[in-house]
DSSP file (Angstrom, degrees, kcal/mol; ACC not computed):
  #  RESIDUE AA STRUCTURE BP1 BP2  ACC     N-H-->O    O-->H-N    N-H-->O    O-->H-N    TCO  KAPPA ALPHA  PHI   PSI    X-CA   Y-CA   Z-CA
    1    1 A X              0   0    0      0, 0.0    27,-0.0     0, 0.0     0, 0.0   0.000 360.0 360.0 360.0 120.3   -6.1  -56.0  -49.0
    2    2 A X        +     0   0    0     79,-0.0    68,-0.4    81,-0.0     2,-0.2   0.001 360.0  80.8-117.3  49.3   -8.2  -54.1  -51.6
    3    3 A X        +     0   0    0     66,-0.1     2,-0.4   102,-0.0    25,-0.1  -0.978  51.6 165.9 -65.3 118.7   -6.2  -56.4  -54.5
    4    4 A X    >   -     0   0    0     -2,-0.2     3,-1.3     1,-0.1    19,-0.2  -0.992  45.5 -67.1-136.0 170.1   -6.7  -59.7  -55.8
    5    5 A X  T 3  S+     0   0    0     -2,-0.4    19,-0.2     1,-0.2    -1,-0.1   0.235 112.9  18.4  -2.4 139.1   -5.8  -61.9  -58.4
    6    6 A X  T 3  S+     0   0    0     17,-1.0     2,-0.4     1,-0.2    -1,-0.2   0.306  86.0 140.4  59.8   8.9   -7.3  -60.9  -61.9
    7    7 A X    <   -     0   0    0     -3,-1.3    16,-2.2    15,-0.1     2,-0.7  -0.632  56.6-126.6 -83.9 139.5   -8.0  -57.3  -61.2
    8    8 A X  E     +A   22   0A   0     -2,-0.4    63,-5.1    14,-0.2    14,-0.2  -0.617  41.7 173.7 -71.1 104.4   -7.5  -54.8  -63.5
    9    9 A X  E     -AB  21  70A   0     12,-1.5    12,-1.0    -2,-0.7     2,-0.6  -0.502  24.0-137.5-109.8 175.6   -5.2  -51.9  -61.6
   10   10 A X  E     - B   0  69A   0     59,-2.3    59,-1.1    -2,-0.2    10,-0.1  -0.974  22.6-110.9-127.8 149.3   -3.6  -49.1  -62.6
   11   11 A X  E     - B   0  68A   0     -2,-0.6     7,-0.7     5,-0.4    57,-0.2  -0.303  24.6-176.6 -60.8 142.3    0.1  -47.8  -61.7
   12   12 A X        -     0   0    0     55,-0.7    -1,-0.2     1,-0.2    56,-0.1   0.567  62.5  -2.0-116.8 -70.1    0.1  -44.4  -59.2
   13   13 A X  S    S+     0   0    0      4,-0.1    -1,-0.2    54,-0.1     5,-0.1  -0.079  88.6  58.7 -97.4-163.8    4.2  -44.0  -59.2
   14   14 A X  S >  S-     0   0    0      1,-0.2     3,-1.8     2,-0.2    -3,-0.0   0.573  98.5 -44.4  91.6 166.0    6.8  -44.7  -59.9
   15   15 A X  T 3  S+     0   0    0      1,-0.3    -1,-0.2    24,-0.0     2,-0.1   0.784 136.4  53.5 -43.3 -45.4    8.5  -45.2  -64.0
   16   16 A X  T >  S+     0   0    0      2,-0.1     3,-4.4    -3,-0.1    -5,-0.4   0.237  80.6 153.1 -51.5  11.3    5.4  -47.0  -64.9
   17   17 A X  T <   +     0   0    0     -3,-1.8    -4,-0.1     1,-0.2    -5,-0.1  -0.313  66.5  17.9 -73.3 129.1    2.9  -44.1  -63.6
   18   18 A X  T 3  S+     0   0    0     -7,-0.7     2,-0.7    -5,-0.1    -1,-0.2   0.130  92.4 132.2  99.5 -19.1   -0.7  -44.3  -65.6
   19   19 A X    <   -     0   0    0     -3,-4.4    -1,-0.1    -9,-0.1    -8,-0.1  -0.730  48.2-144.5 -99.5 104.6   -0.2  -47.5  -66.8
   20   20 A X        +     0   0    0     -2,-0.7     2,-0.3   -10,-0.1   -10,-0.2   0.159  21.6 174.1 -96.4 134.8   -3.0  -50.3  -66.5
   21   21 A X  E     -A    9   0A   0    -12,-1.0   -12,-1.5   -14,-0.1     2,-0.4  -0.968  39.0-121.2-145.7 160.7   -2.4  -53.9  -65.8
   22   22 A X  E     -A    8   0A   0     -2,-0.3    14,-0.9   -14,-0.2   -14,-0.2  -0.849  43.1-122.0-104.4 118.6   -4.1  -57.3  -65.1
   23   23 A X  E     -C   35   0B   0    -16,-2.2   -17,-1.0    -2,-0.4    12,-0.2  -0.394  28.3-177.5 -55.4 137.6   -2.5  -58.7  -61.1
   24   24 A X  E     +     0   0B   0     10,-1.7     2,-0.3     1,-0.5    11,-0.2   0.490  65.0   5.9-106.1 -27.3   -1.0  -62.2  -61.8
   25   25 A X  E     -C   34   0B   0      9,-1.1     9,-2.2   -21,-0.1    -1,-0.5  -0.992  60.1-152.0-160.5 144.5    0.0  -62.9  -58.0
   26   26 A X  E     -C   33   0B   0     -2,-0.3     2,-0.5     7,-0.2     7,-0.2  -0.999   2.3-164.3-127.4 132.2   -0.6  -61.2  -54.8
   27   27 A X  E   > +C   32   0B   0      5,-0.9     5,-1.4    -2,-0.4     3,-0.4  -0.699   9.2 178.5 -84.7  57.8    1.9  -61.6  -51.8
   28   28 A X  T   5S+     0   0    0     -2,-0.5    -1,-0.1     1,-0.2     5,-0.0   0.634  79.4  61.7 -51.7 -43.6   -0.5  -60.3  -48.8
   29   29 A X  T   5S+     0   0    0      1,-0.2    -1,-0.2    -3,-0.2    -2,-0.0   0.986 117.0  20.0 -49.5 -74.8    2.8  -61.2  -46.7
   30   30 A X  T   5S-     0   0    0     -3,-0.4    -2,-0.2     1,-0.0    -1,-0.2   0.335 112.6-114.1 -94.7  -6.3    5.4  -59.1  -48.0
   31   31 A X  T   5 +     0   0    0     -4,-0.3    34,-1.1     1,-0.2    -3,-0.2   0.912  68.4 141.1  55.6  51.1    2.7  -56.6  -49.6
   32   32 A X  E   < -CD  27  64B   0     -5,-1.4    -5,-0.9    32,-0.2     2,-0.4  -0.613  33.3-178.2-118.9 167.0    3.6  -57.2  -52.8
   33   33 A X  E     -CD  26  63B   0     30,-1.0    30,-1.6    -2,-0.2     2,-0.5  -0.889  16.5-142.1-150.6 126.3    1.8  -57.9  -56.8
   34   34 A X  E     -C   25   0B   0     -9,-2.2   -10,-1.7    -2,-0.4    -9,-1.1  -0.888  18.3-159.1 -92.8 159.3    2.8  -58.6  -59.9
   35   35 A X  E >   -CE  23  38B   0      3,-0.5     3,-0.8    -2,-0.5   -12,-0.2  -0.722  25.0-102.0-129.4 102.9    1.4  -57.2  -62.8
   36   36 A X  T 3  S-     0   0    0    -14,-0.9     4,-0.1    -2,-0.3   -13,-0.0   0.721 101.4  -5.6   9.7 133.7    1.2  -57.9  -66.1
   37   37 A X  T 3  S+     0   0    0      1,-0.1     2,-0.3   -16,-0.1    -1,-0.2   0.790 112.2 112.1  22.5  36.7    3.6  -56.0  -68.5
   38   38 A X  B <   +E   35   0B   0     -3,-0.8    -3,-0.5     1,-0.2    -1,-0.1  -0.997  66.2  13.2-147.2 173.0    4.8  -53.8  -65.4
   39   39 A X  S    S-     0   0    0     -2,-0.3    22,-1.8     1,-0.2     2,-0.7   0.872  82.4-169.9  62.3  33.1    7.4  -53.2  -63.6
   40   40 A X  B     +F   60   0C   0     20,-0.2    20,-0.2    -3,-0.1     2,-0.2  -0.232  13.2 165.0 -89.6 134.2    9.4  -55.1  -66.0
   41   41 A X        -     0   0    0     18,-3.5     2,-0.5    -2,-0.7    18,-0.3  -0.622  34.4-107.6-104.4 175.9   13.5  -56.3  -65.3
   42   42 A X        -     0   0    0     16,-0.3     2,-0.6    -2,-0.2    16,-0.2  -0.971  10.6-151.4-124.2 151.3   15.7  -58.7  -66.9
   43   43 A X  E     -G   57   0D   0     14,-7.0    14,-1.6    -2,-0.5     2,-0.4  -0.863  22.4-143.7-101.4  91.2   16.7  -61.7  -65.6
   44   44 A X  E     -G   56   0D   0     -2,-0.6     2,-0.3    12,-0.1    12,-0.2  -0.629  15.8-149.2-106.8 139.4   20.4  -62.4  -67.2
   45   45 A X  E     -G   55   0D   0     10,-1.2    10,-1.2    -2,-0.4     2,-0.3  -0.668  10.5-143.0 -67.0 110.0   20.9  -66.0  -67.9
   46   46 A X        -     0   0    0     -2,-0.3     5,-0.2     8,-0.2     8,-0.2  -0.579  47.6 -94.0 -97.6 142.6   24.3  -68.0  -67.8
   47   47 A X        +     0   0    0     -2,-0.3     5,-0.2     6,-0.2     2,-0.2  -0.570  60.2 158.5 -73.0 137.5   24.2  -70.8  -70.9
   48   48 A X  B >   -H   51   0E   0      3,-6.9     3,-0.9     1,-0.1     6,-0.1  -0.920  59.3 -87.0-150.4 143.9   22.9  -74.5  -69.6
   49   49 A X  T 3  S+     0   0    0      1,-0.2     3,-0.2    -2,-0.2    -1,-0.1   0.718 129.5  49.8  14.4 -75.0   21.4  -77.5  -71.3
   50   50 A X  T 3  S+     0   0    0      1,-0.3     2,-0.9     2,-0.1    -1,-0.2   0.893 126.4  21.2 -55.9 -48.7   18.1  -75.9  -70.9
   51   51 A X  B <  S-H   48   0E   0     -3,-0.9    -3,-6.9     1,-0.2    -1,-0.3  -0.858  73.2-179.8-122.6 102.0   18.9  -72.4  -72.4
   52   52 A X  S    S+     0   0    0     -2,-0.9    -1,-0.2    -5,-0.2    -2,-0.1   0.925  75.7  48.5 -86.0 -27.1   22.0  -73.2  -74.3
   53   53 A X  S    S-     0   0    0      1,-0.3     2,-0.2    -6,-0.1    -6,-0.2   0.877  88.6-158.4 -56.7 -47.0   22.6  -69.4  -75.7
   54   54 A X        +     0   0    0     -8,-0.2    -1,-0.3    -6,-0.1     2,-0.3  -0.717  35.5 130.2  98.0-167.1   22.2  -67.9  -72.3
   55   55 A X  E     -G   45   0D   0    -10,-1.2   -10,-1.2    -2,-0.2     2,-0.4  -0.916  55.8 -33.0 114.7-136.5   21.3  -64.1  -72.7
   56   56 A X  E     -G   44   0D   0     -2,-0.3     2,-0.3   -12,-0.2   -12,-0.1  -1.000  37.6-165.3-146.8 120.7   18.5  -61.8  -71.0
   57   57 A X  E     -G   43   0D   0    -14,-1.6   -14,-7.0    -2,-0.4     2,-0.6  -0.851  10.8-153.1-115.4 160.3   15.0  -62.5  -69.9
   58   58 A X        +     0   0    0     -2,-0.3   -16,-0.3   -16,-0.2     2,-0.2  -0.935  28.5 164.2-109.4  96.5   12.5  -59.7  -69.2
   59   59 A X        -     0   0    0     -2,-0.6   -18,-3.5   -18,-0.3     2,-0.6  -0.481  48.1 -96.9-107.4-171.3    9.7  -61.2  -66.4
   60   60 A X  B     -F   40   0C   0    -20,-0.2   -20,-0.2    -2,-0.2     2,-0.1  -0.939  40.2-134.6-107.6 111.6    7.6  -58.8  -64.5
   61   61 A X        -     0   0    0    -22,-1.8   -26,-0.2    -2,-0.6   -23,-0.1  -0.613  25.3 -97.2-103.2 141.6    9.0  -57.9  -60.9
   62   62 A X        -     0   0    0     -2,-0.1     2,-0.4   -28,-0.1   -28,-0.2  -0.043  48.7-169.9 -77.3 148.6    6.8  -57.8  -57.4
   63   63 A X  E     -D   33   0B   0    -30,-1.6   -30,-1.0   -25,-0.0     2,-0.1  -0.988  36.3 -79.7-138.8 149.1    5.9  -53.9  -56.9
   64   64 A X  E >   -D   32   0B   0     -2,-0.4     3,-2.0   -32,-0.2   -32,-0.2  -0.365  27.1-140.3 -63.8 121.1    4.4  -52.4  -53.8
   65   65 A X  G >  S+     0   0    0    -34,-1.1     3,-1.7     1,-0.3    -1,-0.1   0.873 103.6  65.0 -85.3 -32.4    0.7  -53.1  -53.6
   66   66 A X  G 3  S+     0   0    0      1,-0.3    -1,-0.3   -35,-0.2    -2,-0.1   0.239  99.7  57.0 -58.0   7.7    0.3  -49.0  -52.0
   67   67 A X  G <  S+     0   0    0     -3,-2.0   -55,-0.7   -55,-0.1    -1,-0.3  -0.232 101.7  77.6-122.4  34.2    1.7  -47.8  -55.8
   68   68 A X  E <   -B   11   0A   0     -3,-1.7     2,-0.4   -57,-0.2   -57,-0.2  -0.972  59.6-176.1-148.0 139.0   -1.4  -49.9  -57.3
   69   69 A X  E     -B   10   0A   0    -59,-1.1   -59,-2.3    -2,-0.3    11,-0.1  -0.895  32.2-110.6-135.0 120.0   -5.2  -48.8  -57.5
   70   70 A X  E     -B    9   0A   0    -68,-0.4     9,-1.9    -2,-0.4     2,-0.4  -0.275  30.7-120.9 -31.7 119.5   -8.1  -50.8  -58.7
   71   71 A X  B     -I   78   0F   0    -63,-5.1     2,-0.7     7,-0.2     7,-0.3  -0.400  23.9-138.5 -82.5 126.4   -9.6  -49.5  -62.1
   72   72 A X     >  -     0   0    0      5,-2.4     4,-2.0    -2,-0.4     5,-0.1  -0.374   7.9-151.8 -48.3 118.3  -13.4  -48.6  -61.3
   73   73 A X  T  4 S+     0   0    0     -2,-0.7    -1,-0.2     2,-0.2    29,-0.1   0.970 101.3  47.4 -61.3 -34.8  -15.5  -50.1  -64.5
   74   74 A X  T  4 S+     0   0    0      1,-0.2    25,-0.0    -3,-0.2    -1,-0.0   0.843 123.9  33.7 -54.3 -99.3  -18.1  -47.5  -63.9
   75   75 A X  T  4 S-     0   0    0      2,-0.1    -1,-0.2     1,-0.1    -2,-0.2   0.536  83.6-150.3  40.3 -78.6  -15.3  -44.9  -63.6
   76   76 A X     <  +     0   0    0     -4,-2.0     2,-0.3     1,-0.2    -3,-0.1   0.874  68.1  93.5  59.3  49.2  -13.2  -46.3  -65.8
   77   77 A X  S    S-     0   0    0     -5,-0.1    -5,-2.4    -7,-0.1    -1,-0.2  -0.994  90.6 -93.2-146.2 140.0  -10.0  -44.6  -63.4
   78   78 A X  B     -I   71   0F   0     -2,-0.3     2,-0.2    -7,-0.3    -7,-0.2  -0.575  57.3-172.3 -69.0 135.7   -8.1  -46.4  -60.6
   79   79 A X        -     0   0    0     -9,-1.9     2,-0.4    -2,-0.2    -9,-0.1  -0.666  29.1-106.3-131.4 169.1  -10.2  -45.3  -57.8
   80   80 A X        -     0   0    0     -2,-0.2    16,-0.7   -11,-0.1    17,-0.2  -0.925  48.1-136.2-100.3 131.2   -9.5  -45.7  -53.8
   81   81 A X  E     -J   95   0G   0     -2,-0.4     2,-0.3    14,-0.1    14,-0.2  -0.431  19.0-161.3 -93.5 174.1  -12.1  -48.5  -52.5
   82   82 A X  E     -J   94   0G   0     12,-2.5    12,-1.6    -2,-0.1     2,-0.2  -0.936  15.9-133.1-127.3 153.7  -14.4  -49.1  -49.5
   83   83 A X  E     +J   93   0G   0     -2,-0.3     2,-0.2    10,-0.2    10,-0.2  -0.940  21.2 171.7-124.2 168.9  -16.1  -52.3  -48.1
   84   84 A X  E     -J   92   0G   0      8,-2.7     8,-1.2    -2,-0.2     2,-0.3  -0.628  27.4-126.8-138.1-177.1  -19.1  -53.1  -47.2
   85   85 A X  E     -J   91   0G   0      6,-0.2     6,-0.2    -2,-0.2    -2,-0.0  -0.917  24.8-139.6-130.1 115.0  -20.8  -56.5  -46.1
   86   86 A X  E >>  -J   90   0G   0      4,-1.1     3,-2.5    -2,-0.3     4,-0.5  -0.074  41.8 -83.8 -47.6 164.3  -24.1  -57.6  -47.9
   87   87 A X  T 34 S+     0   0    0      1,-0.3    -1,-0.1     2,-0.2     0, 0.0   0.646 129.0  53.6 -61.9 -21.1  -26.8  -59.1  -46.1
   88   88 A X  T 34 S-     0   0    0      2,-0.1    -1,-0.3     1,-0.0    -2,-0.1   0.651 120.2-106.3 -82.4  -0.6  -25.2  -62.7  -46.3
   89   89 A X  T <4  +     0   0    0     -3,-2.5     2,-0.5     1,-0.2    -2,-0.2   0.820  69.6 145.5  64.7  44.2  -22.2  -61.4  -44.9
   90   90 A X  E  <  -J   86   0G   0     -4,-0.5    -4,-1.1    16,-0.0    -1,-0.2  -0.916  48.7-121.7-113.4 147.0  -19.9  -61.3  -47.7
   91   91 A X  E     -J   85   0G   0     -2,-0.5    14,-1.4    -6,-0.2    15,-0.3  -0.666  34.1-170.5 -79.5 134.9  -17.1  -58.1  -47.8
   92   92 A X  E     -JK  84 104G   0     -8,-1.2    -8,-2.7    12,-0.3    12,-0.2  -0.948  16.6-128.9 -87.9 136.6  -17.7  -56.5  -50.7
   93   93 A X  E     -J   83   0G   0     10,-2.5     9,-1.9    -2,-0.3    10,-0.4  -0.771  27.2-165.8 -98.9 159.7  -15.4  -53.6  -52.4
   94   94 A X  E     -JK  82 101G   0    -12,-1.6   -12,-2.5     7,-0.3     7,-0.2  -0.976  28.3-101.4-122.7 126.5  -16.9  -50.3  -53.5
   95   95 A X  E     -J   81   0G   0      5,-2.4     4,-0.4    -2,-0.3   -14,-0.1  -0.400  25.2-151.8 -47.0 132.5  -16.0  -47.1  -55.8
   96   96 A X  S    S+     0   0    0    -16,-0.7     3,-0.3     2,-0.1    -1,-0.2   0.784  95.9  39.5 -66.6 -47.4  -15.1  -44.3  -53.2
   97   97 A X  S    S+     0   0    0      1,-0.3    -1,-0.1   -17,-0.2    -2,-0.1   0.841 134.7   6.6-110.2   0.9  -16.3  -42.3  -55.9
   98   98 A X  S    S-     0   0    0      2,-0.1    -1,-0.3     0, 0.0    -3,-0.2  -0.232  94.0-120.7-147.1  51.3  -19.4  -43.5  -57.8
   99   99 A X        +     0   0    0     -4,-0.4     2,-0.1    -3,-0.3    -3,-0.1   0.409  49.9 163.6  12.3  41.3  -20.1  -46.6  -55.5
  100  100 A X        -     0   0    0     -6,-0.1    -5,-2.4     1,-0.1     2,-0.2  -0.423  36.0-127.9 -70.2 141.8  -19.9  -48.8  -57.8
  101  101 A X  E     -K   94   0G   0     -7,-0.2    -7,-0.3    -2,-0.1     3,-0.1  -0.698  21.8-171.7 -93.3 157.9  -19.4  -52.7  -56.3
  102  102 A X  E     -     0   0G   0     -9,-1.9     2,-0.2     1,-0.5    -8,-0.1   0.081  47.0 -67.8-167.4  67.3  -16.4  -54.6  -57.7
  103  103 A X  E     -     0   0G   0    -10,-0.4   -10,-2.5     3,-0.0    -1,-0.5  -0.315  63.3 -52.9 123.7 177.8  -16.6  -57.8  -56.6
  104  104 A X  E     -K   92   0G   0    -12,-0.2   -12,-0.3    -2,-0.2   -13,-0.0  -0.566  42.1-146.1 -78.9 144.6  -16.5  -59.9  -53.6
  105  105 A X              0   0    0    -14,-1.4   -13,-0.1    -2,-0.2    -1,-0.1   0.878 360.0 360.0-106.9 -48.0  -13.4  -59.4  -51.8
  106  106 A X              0   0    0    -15,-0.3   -14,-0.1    -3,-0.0    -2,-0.0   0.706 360.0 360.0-116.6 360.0  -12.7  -62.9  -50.4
C-alpha cells in the first residue's frame, strides 16, 4: 500500500482530477481512501428526533486508492513511490523522481 493515514495525495482521474487532499481512512481490504474534501456525495436524510428537518448531507465518499498519488514535498507533485528498507529494517517510501524519503511506511 503506498497510502496511509494523514498523507497529503493528490487526485489522477476522475471529476476531481488535480485536486490535493489530506487521507482520513484507508481500507487496504476493499482498496479504498477517503479524502478530505473529495469525492464529495450527499447523503439525503429522512426527518428523526436527531435531525428533525431532514434534508442533505454532503460527507466525503471511499475512492479507489489507484486514482490517488502521494504529493512529493521535495517535488511538490503527486509522484509514483518506491521502498526501500533502512539499515534497522524499516520500509521506507521514496520519490520515483527526486528520491526524496516520505516517511516510514508501517
Amino acid at each position: 500500500m503506498h497510502i496511509r493515514r494523514d498523507d497529503t495525495v493528490e487526485v489522477i482521474t476522475g471529476d476531481d482530477k488535480g485536486v490535493r487532499g489530506r487521507v482520513l481512512r484507508v481500507d487496504p481490504k476493499k482498496g479504498r481512501a477517503i479524502v478530505e474534501g473529495i469525492n464529495r456525495v450527499f447523503r439525503h436524510l429522512r426527518a428523526s428526533r436527531k435531525n428533525p428537518q431532514g434534508g442533505r448531507l454532503e460527507i466525503e465518499a471511499p475512492m479507489q486508492i489507484s486514482n490517488l498519488l502521494p504529493v512529493c514535498p521535495k517535488c511538490n507533485r503527486g509522484r509514483r513511490v518506491t521502498f526501500r528498507k533502512d539499515p534497522d529494517g524499516k520500509k521506507h517510501r521514496h520519490c520515483r523522481a527526486c528520491d526524496a524519503d516520505l516517511g516510514e511506511m508501517y
